[in-house]
C-alpha positions in Angstrom: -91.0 71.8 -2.7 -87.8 73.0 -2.4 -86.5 70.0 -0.3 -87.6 68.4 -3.1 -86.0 69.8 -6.0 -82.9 69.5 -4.3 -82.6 66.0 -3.8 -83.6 65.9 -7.1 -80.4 67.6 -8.0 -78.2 65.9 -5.7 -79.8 62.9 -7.0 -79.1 63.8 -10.8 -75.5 64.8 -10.0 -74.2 61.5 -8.4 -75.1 59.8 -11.5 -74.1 62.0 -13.7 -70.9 62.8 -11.1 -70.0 59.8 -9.1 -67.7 60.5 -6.1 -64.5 60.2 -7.4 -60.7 61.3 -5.2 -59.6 62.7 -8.1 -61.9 64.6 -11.2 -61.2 66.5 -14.8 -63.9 68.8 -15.5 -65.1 68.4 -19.1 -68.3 69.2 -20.6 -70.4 66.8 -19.0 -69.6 68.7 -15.4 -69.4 72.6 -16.5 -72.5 74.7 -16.2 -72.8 78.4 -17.9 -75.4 81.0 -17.2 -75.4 84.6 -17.4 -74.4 86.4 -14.3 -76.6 89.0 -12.7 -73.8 91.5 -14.7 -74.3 89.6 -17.8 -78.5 89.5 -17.6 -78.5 93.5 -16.9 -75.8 93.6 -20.4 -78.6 91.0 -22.4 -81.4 93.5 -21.3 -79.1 96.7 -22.8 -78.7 94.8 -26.2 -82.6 94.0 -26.0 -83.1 97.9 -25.2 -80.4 98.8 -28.0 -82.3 96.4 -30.8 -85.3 97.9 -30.5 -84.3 101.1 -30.4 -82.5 100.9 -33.5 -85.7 98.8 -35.3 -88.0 101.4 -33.9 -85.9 104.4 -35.2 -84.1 102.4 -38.2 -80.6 103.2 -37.0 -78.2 100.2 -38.7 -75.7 101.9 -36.5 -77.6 100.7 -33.0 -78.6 97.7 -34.3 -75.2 97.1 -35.2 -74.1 97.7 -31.6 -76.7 95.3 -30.3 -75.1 92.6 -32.8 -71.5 93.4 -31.5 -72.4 93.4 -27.7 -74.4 90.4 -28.4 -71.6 88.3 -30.0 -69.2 89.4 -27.2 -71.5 88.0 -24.8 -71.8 84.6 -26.7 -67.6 84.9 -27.0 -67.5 84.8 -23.3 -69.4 82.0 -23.0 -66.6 79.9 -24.7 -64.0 81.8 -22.9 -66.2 80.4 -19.7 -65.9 76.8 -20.7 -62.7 76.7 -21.6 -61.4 78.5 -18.7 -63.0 75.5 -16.5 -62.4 72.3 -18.9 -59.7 70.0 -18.5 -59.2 71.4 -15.0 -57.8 68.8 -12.6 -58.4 68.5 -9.2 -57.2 65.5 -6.0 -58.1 65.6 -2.9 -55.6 65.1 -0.1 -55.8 63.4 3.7 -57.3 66.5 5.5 -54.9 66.7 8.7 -55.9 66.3 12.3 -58.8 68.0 13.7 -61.2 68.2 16.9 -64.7 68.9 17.2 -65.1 72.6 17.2 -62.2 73.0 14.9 -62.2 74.2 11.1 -61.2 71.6 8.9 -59.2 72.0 6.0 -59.1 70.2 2.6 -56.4 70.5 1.1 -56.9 69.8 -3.3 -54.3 69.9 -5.5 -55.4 71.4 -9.3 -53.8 71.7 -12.6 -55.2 72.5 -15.9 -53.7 71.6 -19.6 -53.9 75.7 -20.3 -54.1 78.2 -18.0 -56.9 79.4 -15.9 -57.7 82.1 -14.2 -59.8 83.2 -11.4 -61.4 79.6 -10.0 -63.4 79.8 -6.6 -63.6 77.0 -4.6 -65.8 76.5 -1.8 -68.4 74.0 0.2 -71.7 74.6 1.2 -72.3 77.5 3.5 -68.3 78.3 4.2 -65.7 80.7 2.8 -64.5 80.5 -0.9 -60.7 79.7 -1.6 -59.8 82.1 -4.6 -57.2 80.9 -7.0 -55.5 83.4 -9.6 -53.9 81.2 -11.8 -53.8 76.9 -12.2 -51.1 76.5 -15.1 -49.4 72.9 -15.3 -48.0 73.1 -12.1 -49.7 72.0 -9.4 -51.2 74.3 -7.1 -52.6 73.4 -3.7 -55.9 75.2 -2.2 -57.1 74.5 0.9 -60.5 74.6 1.2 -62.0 75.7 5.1 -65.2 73.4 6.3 -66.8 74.3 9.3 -68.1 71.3 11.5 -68.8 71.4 15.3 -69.1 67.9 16.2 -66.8 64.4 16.2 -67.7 61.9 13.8 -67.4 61.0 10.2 -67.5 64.0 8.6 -68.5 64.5 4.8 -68.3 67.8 3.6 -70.6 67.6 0.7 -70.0 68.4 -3.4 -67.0 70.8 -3.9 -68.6 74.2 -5.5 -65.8 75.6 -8.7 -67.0 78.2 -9.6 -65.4 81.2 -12.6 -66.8 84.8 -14.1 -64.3 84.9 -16.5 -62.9 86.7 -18.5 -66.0 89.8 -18.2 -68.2 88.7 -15.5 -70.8 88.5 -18.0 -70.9 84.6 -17.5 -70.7 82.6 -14.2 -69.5 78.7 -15.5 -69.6 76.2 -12.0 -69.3 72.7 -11.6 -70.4 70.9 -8.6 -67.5 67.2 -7.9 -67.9 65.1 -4.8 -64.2 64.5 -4.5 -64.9 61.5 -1.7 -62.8 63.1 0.8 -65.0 62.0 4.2 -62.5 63.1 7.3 -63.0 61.9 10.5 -63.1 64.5 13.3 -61.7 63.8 16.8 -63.1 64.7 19.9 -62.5 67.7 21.7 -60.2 67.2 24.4 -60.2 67.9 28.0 -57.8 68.2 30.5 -58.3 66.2 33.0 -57.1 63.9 35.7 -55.3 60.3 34.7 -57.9 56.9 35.2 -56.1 54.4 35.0 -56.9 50.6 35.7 -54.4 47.7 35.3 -55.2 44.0 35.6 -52.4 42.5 38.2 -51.2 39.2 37.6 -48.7 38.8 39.7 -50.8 40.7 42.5 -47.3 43.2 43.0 -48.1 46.4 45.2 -47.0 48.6 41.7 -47.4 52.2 41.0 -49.2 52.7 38.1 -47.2 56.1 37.4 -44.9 53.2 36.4 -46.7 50.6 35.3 -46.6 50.2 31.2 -43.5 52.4 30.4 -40.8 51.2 29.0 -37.5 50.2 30.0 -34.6 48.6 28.4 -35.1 45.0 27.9 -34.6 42.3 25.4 -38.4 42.0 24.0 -38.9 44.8 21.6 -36.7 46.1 18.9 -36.8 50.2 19.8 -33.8 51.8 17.3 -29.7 52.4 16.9 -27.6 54.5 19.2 -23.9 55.7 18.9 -21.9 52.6 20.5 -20.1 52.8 23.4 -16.7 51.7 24.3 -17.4 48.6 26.6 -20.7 47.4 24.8 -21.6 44.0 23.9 -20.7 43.5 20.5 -23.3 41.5 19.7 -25.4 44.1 19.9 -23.6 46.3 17.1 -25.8 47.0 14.2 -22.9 45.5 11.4 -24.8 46.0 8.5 -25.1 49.7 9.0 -21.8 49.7 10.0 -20.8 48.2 6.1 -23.0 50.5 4.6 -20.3 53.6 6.1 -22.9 55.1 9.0 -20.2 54.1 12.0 -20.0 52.2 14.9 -23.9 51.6 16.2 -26.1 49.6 19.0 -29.6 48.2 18.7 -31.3 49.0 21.1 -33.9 47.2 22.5 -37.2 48.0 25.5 -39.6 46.1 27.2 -42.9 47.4 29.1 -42.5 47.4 33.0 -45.5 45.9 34.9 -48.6 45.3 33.5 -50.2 46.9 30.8 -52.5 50.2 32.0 -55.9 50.4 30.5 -58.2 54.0 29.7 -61.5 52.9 30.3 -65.3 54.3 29.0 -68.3 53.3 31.2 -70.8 55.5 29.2 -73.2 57.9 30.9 -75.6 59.3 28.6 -75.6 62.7 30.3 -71.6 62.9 30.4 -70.8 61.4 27.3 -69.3 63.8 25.1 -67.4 65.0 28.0 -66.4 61.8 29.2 -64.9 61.0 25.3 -63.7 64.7 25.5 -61.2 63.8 28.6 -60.4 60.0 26.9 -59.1 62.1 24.0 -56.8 64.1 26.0 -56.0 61.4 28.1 -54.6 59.4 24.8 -52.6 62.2 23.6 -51.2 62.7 27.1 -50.0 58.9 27.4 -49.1 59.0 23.7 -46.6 62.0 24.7 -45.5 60.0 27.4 -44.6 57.0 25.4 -46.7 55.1 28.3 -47.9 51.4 26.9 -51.7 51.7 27.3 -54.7 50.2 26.0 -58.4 51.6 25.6 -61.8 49.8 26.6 -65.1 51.3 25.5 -67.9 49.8 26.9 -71.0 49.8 24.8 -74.6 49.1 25.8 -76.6 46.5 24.2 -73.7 45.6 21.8 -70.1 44.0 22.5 -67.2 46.3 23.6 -64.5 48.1 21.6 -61.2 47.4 22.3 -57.7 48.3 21.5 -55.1 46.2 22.7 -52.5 47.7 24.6 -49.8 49.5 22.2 -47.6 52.5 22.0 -47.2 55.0 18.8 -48.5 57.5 17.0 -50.6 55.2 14.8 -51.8 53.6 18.5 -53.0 57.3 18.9 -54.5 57.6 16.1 -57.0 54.3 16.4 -57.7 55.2 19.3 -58.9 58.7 18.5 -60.7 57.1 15.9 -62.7 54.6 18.1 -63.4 57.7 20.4 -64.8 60.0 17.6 -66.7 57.0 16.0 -68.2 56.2 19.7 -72.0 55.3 19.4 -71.7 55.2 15.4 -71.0 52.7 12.4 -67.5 51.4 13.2 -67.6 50.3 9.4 -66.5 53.5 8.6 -63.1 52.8 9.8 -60.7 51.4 7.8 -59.7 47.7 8.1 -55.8 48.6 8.3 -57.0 50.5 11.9 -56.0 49.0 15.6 -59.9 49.0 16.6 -61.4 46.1 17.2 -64.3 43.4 18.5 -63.1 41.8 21.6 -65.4 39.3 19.7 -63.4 36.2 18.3 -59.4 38.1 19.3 -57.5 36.6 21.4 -55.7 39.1 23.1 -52.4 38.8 24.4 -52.5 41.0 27.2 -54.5 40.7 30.5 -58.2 42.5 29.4 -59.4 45.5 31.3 -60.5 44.1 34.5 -64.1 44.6 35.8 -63.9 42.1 39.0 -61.2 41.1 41.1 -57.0 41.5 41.1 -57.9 45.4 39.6 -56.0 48.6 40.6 -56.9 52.1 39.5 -55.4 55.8 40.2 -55.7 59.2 39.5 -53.1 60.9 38.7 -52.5 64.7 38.2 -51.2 65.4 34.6 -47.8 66.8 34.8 -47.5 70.1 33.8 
């Protein structure tokens, strides 16, 4: 029964509450009901009434009246401490399974309010003193022990102003679904390249970067002696000095973090992937990432360098075995299905050389 009723009430508050990033409580979205304070104060106005009808005493009923009409005072107080309230959601930062998330919303209100709780399902509250017209940033704590998509439900606000006697809440989805990485752990390097020129190479070496003439990579001070063609003359009009481009090309070929999935070892085996990206990411190390997949084609990012390279690839680790559609079209991961890759793919035959290698302390 209970299961029930409450999809029943989730049900009746995404129509009547769509997910929305960014909300304005109004009337439509503020509940009021006496607090457990407030019903014990209804029950002594009850108690005073009838005592002063039983014994005739204008002087309690009066009492009743006043305490009465205080309580329905801060039921108006309630609403309008809540209404026009404004809250956005912002990108939640990066977090692995295990971790706490947290949400960060940004509220203001066209008046002030006072004393506004915010929390999720089954976590702490976030208590706010005061949202004025400036905005104020509460970050709301979610606890979640797993990688994935993670969607931490309908955002609970929640007042007893200005007496207690009242308890006004609202209940927004503010469409803030945060992916959650998974956990690393340290571990040893696997690393596979695809040799096409069949070089004896160390693959220490192979896909970091060296100066070349391929890749744009920034400015430097010049030096007496350089090339000039190489001096960056439009930043030298705009008044920032004499400066060199700069530019790098990967050495050998490209190295490759592989997945072959073992249903026992799996969330370890992502676990050590995730490391293993940040550890190459730190290293500026050109790398690509091949998850195999059973019954279904492979995922696979082509071999890249950068933060955002990181990212997708965390992505396509914490979103292993689950609806890559939640990822969002502007990411790195891809179907090897219809991409041409430019890069040799990771190898599963012939001309392939793989290494362990210790992490460096």
């Amino acid at each position: 029964m209970k299961r029930v009723l409450t999809a029943f009430w989730q049900r009746w508050l995404a129509r009547r509450m769509p997910p929305s990033s960014e909300f304005v409580l109004s009337h439509r979205s503020i509940f009021i009901l006496p607090s457990g304070f407030g019903l014990v104060w209804l029950g002594l106005v009850l108690l005073l009434y009838l005592f002063g009808t039983n014994y005739q005493n204008n002087l309690v009923i009066g009492l009743s009246i006043l305490l009465l009409s205080l309580f329905n005072t801060c039921i108006l107080y309630s609403y309008k401490n809540l209404a026009g309230l404004r809250l956005r959601a912002l990108t939640a930062p990066e977090v692995y399974a295990g971790e706490t998330i947290t949400f960060p919303v940004l509220l203001t209100s066209n008046h002030s309010s006072h004393n506004i709780s915010l929390n999720y399902p089954n976590n702490l509250a976030y208590l706010l003193k005061q949202v004025g017209a400036d905005e104020v940033q509460a970050l709301v704590s979610f606890a979640h022990g797993s990688r994935g998509l993670v969607s931490p439900g309908r955002l609970k606000i929640e007042s007893f102003y200005p007496l207690g006697l009242c308890r006004a809440w609202s209940h927004i989805d503010l469409d803030n679904a945060h992916i959650v990485y998974a956990h690393p752990i340290e571990s040893p390097l696997q690393l596979k390249a695809a040799t096409e020129s069949g070089e004896d190479e160390r693959l220490e070496r192979a896909g970091k970067y060296i100066a070349g003439i391929d890749e744009y990579k920034g400015l430097k001070p010049h030096v007496l002696g350089e090339s000039l063609k190489q001096v960056a003359w439009k930043q030298w009009a705009q008044g920032r000095g004499m400066l060199t481009k700069e530019f790098e090309q990967p050495q050998g070929d490209p190295v490759w973090l592989t997945l072959v999935p073992d249903p026992a070892q799996l969330e370890q085996q992502l676990g050590q992937l995730s490391w293993q990206v940040n550890h190459l990411s730190q290293q500026e190390q050109y790398f690509g990432l091949w998850l195999q997949r059973v019954g279904a084609e492979d995922l696979i990012l082509t071999p890249d360098t950068g933060n955002a390279h990181r990212i997708a690839c965390q992505r396509a680790l914490a979103l292993y075995g689950q609806d890559i559609s939640t990822l969002d079209k502007t990411d790195k991961l891809m179907n090897n299905q219809g991409v041409k890759h430019q890069h040799p793919l990771p190898p599963h035959g012939e001309g392939v050389r793989s290494a362990t290698m210790e992490p460096r302390r």
